[in-house]
Wavefront OBJ file of the C-alpha trace (Angstrom):
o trace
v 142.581 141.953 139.303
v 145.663 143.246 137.290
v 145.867 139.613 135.468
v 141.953 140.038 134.873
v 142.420 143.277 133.259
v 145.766 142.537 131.159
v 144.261 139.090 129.957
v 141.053 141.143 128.716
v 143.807 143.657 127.186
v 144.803 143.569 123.279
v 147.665 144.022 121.804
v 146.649 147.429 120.330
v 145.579 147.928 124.228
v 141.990 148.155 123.910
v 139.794 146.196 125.450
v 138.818 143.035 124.156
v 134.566 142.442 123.214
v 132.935 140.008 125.468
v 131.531 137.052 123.305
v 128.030 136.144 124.094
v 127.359 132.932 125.635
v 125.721 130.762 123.528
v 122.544 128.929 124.737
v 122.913 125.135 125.052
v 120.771 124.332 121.978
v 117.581 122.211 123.059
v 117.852 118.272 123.098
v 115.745 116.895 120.519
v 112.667 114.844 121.293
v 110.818 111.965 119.635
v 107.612 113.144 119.187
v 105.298 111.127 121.261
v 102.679 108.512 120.249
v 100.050 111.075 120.579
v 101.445 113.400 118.434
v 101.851 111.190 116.187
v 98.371 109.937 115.934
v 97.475 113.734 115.455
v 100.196 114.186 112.704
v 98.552 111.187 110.712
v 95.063 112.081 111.727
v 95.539 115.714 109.917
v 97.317 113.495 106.823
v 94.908 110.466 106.296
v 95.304 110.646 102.509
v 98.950 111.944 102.226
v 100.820 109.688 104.541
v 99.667 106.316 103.149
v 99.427 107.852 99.679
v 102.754 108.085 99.746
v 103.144 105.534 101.281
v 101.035 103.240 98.679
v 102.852 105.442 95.850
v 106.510 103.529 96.447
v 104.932 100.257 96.926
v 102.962 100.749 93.448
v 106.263 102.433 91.804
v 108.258 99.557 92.874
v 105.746 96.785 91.644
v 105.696 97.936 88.075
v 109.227 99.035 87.775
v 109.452 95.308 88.348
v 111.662 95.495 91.773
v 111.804 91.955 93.420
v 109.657 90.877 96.504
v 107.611 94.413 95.775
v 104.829 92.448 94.793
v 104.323 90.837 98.360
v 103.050 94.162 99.239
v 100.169 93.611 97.048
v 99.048 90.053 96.809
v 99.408 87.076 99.221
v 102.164 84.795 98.587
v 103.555 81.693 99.740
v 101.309 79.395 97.538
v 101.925 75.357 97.539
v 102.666 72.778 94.750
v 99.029 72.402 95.659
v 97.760 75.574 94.553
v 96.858 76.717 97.892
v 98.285 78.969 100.318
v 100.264 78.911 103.608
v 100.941 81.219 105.844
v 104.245 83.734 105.293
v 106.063 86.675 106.986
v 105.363 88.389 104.159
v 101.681 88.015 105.416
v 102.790 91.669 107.220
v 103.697 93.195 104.604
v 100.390 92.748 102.915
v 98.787 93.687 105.604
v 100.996 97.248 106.272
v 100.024 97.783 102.747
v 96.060 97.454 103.185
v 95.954 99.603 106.430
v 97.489 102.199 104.626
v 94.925 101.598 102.227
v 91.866 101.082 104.099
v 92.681 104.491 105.855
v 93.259 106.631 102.721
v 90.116 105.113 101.044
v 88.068 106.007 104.435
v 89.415 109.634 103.847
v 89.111 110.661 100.362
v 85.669 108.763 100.428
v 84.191 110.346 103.891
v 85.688 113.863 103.087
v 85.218 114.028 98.867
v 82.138 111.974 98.415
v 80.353 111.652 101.476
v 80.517 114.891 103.554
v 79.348 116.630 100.243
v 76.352 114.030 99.259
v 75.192 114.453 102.930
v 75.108 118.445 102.089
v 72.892 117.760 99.219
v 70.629 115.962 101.014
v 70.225 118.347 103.996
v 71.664 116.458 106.593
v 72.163 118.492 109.718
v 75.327 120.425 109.439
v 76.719 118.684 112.755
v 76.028 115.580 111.263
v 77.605 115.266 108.376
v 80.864 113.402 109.679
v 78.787 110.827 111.592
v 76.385 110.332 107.899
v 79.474 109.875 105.885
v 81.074 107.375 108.600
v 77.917 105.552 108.417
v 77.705 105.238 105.090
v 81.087 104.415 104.982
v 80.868 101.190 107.249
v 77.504 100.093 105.269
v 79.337 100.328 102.021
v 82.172 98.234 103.794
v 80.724 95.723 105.560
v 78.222 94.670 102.725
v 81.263 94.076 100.453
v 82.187 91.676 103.429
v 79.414 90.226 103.932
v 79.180 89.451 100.234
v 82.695 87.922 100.131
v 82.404 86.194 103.338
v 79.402 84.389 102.327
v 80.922 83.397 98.784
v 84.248 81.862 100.673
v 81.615 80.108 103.133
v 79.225 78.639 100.838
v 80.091 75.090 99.576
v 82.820 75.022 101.372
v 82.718 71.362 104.237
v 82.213 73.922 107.304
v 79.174 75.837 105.765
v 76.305 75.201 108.835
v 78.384 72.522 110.344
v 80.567 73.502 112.838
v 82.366 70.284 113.654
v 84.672 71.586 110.154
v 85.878 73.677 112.781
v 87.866 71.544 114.160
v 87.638 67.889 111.790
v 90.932 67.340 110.571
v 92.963 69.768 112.708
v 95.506 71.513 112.069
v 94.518 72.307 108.391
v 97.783 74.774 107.434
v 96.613 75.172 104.157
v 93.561 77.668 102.772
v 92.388 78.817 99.359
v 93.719 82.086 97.449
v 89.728 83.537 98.309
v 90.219 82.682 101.700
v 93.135 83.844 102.217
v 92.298 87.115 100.704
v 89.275 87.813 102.837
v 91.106 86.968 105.907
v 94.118 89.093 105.674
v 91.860 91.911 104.517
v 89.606 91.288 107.268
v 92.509 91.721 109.634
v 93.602 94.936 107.851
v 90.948 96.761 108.307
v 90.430 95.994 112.159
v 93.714 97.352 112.342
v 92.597 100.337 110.739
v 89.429 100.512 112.855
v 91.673 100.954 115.829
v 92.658 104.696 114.393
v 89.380 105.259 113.135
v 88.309 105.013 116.837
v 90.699 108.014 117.897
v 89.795 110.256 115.678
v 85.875 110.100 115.513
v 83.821 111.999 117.360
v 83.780 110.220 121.000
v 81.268 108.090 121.798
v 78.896 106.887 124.497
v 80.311 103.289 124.638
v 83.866 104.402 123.804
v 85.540 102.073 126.494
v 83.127 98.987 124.835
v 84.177 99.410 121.641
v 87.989 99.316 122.342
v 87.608 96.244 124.324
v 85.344 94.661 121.189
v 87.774 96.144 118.672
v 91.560 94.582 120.726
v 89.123 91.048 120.829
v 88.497 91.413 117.598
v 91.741 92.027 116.577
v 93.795 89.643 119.292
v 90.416 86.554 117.589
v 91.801 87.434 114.264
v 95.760 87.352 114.876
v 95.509 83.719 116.917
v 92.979 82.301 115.008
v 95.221 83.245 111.476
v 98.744 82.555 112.926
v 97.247 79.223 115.007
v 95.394 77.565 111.551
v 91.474 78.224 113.103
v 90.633 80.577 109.564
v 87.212 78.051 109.192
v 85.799 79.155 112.660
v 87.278 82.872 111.956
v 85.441 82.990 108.547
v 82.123 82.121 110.408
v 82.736 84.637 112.920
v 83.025 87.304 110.433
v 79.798 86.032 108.639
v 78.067 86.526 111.721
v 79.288 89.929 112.979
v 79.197 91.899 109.445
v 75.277 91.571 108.636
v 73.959 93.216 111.317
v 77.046 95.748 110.879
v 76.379 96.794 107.713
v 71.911 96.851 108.258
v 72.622 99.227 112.109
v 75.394 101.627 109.786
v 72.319 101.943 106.961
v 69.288 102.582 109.609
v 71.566 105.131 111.283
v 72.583 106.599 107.985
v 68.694 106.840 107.182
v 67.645 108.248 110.701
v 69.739 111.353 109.209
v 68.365 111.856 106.125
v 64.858 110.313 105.935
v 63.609 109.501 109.715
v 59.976 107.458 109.786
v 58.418 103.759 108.021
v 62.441 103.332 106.003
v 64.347 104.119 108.742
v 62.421 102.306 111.110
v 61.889 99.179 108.330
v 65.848 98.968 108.461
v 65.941 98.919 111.786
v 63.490 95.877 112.591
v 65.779 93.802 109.612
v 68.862 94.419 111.654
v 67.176 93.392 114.836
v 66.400 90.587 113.081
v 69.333 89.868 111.771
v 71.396 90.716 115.088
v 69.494 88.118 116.937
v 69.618 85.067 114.188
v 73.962 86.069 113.676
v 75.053 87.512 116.503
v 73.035 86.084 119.861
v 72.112 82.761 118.346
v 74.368 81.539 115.366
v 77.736 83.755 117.513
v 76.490 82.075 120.309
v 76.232 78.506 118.861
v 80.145 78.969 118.094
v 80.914 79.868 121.236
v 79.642 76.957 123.077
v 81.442 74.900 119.889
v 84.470 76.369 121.160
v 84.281 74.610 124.436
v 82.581 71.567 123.358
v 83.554 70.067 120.455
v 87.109 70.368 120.656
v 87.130 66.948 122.833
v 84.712 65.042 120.026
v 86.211 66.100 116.851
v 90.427 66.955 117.383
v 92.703 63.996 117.170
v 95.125 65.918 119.434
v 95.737 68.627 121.423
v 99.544 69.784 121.228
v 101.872 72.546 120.892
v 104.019 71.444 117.724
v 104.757 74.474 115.529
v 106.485 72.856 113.277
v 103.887 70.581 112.591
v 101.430 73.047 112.781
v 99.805 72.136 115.951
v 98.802 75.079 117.885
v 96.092 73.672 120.146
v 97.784 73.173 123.106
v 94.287 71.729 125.718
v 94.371 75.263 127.888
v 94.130 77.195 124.627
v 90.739 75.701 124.118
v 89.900 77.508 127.006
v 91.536 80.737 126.473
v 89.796 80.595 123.139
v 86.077 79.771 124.410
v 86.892 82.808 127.592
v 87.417 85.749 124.704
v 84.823 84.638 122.406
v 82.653 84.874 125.659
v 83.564 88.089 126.443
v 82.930 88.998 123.255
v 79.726 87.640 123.217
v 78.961 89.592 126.543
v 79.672 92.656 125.182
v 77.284 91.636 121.736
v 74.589 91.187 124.899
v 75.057 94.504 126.229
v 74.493 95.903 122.856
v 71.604 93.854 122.475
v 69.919 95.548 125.427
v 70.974 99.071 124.103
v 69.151 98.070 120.695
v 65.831 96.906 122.522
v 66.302 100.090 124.328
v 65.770 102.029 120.830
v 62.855 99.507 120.107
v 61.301 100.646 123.481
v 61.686 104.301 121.597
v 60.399 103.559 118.476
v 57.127 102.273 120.347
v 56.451 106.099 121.511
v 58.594 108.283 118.795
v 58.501 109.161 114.951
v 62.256 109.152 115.532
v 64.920 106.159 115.860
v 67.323 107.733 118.352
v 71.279 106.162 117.797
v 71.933 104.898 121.445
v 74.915 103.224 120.931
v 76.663 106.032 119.421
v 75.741 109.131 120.345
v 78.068 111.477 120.759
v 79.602 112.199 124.082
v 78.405 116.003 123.523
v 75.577 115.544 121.584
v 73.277 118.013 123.892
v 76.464 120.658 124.256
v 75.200 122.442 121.325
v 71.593 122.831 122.644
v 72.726 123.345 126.000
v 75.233 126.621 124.630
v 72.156 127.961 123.181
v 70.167 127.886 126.230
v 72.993 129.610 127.659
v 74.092 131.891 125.709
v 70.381 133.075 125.378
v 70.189 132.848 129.480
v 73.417 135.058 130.090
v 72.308 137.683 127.330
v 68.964 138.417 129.268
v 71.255 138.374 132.650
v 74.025 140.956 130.674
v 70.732 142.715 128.986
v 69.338 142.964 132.294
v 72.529 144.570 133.990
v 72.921 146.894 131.175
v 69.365 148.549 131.914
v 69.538 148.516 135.469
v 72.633 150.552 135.416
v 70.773 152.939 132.907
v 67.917 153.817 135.164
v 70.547 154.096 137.727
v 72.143 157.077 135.589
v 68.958 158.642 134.925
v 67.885 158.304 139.017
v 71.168 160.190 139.908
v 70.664 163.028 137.041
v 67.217 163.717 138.372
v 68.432 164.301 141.472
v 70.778 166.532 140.807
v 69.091 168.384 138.784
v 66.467 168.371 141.375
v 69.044 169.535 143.533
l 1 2 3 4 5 6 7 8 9 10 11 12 13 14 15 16 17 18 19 20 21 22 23 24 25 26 27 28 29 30 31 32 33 34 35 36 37 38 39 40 41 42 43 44 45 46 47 48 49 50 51 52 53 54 55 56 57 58 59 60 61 62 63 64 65 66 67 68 69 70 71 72 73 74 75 76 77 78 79 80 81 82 83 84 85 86 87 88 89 90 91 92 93 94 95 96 97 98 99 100 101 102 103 104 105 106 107 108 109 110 111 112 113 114 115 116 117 118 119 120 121 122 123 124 125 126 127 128 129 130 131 132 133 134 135 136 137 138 139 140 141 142 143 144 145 146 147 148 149 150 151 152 153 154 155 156 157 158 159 160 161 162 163 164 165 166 167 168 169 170 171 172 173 174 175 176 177 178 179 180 181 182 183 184 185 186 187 188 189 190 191 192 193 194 195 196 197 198 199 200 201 202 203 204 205 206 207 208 209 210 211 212 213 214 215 216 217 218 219 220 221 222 223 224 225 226 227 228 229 230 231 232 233 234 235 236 237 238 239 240 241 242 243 244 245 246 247 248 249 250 251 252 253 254 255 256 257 258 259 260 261 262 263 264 265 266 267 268 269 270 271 272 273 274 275 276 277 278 279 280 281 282 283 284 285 286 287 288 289 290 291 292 293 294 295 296 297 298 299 300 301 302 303 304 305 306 307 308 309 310 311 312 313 314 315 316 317 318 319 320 321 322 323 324 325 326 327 328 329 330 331 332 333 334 335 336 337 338 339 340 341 342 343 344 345 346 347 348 349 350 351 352 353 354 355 356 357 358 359 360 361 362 363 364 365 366 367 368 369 370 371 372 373 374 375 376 377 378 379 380 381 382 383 384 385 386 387 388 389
């Protein structure tokens, strides 16, 4: 105790302060994916932006390999184009893109033309998305179709596979593909931050198909059979985005016009001309391939069990284009018996919350308006009888 007290001791003989402990200072964290996705979701325009703003800087301040960023590269004595790592940089580049040109033109343009035209206030995200993917996919379409046409594999599938591998692709094609693949990328955020939907789980298996179709078929030299596929699927797209963006703003004979054209159109592309691929997938490998080997070098990708991995995930896409198929006859069922084309296969999760608040919030203010006047004649019962008293 006496070496406690003399250690504590100055030399002046006073006591010595006590210094405060200091707190062990909290280990820092990475934030977590989530967190992430919220920090980018609140900064869809900054982030890539910025992003796109050093890319662009370094481009025209004439920085080497900058401009790989920004066009494809790799192209042959030929004039046409092979495939290059710097295929990801593109690609990094165009998401970025894609999702700052969904932003400024859903939140700046859309949300406020939807406002003008009395759309219903909680649908003004879900107009400006739609409009958003109609505007989208008929540029697609458009480019798809002027890649496609002349070229040896328009309406004859066994260009597929003729002369396999073919390493080699035109600047267009190239292009269209890579951009393609950018924005399904991209459409794997959008899917996280929209308002949830009744076939959520379905669309995340359609999109990581989409997306695993497009990677394979790039990297393993199938682009003819991928620009087909993309034909097929972005018609009917960009027809169902219009019809639901009309349903908002003028329901009846338009709106239900667009609707039968994209039934129309869903059934020629994506059950019957989709469905002819599919069954190309499995079949004409064997007629039209000279052989089936794994030779990167070479360029052989084709390997005899990849045809079959190939024809399984086009079929599951295809079975999920058939469960859609019944959803959309499910909305012709409706239009037989309503003014009104309904959107089935997007609803919101919530879409009857807000009706179903107002019920109860009218419900519990006749219960609470109820109370309050039962324990007013109470007052006035126990008054008189006082006074009575």
């Amino acid at each position: 105790m006496t070496v406690n007290i003399q250690q504590r001791l100055g030399t002046d003989g006073k006591m010595k302060k006590r210094m405060p402990l200091k707190k062990p200072s909290p280990k820092k964290t990475f934030p977590t994916f989530k967190e992430m996705g919220k920090h980018l979701a609140k900064n869809q325009i900054e982030i890539p932006a910025q992003f796109m703003a050093v890319i662009l800087a370094g481009y025209f301040l004439g920085i080497p390999l900058f401009e790989k960023f920004l066009f494809v590269s790799n192209q042959r004595p030929s004039g046409l184009f092979e495939k290059s790592g710097w295929d990801l940089t593109f690609l990094l580049f165009y998401v970025a893109f894609f999702t700052a040109a969904r932003a400024i033109a859903i939140n700046h343009i859309l949300i406020p033309y939807a406002i003008r035209k009395n759309v219903p206030r909680n649908k003004h995200e879900r107009f400006a998305e739609q409009i958003w993917s109609f505007v989208y996919y008929s540029i697609s379409f458009t480019f798809g179709m002027c890649v496609m046409y002349g070229s040896p594999w328009w309406f004859d599938s066994s260009y597929f596979w003729r002369f396999y591998p073919v390493t080699e692709s035109s600047m267009a094609l190239k292009y269209y593909y890579l951009l393609q693949f950018a924005f399904w990328v991209q459409q794997i955020f959008v899917l996280q931050i929209e308002a949830p939907r009744k076939d959520y789980r379905e669309l995340v298996a359609h999109h990581i198909a989409t997306i695993i179709l497009i990677g394979f078929s790039y990297l393993f030299n199938f682009l003819r059979i991928g620009n087909a596929v993309f034909v097929c699927m972005d018609l009917p797209d960009a027809l169902l985005a219009l019809a639901k963006a009309l349903n908002y703003v003028s329901p009846g004979p338009l709106c239900n016009g667009t609707f039968v054209l994209m039934l129309i159109s869903w059934m020629y592309t994506r059950v019957y001309v989709y469905g002819y691929i599919v069954l190309s997938t499995l079949i004409e490998p064997d007629l039209y391939v000279a052989e089936f080997k794994l030779d990167p070098l070479q360029g052989h990708f084709y390997p005899y069990i990849l045809k079959y991995l190939m024809f399984l995930t086009m079929a599951f896409l295809y079975a999920l284009i058939l469960f859609w198929t019944a959803m959309i006859f499910k909305v012709l069922y409706k239009m037989a018996f309503s003014t009104e084309v309904r959107d089935v296969r997007s609803d919101d999760e919530g879409e009857g919350e807000d009706e179903d608040e107002e019920v109860e919030g009218k419900t519990t203010g006749r219960i609470v308006g109820s109370k309050k006047q039962s324990i007013t004649t109470t007052r006035r019962t126990i008054r008189a009888t006082k006074t009575s008293k």
